[in-house]
C-alpha positions in Angstrom: 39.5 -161.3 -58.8 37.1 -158.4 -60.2 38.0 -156.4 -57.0 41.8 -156.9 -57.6 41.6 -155.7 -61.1 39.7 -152.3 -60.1 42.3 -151.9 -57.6 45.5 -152.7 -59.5 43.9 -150.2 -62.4 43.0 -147.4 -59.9 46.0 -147.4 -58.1 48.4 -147.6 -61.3 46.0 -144.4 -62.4 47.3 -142.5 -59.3 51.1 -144.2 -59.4 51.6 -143.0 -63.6 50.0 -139.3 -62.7 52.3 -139.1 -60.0 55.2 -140.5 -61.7 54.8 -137.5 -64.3 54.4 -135.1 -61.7 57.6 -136.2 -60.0 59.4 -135.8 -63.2 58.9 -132.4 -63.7 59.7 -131.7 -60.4 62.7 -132.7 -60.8 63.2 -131.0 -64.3 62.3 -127.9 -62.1 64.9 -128.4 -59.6 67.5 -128.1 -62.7 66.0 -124.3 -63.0 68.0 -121.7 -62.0 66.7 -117.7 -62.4 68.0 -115.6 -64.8 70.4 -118.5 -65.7 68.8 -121.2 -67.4 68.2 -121.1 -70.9 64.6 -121.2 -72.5 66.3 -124.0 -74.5 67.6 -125.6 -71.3 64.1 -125.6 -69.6 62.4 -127.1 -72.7 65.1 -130.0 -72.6 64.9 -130.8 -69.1 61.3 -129.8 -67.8 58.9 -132.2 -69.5 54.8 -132.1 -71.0 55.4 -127.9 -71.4 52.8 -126.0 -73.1 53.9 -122.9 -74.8 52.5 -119.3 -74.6 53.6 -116.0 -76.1 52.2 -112.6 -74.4 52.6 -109.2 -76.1 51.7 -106.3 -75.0 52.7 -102.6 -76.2 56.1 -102.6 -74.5 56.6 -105.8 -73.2 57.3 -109.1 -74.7 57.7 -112.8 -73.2 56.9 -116.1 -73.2 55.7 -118.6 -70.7 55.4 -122.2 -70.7 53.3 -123.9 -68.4 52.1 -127.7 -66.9 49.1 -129.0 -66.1 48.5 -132.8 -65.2 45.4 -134.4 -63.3 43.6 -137.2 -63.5 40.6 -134.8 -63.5 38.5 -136.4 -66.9 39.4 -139.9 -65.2 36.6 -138.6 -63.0 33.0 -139.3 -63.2 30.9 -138.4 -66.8 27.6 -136.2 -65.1 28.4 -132.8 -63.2 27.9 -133.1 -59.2 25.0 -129.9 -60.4 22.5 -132.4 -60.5 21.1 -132.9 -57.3 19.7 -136.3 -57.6 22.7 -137.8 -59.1 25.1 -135.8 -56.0 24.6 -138.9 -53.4 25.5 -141.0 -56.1 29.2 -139.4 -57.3 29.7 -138.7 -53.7 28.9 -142.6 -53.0 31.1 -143.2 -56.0 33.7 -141.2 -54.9 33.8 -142.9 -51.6 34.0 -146.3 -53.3 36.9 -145.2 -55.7 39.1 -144.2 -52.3 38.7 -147.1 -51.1 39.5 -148.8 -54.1 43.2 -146.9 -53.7 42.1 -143.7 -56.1 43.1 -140.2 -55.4 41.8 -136.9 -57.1 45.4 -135.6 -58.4 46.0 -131.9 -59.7 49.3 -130.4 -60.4 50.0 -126.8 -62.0 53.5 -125.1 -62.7 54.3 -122.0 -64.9 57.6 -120.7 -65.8 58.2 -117.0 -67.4 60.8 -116.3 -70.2 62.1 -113.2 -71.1 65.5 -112.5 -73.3 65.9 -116.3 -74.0 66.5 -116.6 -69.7 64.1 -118.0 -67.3 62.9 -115.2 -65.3 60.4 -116.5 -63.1 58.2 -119.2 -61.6 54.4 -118.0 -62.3 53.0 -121.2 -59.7 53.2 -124.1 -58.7 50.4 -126.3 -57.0 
């Protein structure tokens, strides 16, 4: 039963991270260059982080995403030599247990209140 927990709880880990992934995807897919409002991409894009950038002739905003389940991951540093068989053991043990090391990035720019450009996604 203890083995059926940890695996229901790892794999619901990887199925909500991906679940919020998937939604701003598809708030992305709304997105349309030099069309789109800032307002617009706030509404439909979700978990956006703000940034302003000024320089001495330029102004603009960009907003940006960032979900992993990177702190889910183990407490020590892989550094420590005597401890790297271990994580890596661990590691091996959480796939098998149905979890997966998730990272997603996306950045959007805004310029004149219109969404000018994609800075990454990956």
């Amino acid at each position: 039963m203890l083995l059926l927990l940890i695996s229901t709880a790892a794999r619901l880990s990887v199925y909500f991270t991906t679940r919020k992934i998937e939604a701003v995807l598809h708030g992305l897919s709304e997105i349309r260059l030099d069309q789109t409002t800032e307002e617009q991409m706030t509404k439909v894009v979700p978990y956006l982080t703000e940034k302003d950038w000024k320089g001495n002739d330029f102004s603009y905003r960009s907003y940006y995403v960032h979900i992993s389940n990177e702190s889910d991951g183990l407490p020590w540093p892989y550094a420590f030599a005597h401890l790297f068989a271990l994580a890596q053991s661990l590691a091996r043990l959480g796939d098998l247990f149905g979890y997966r090391y998730i990272s997603f990035d996306a950045g959007m720019l805004v310029q004149d209140g219109k969404v000018t450009g994609q800075l990454r996604l990956s």
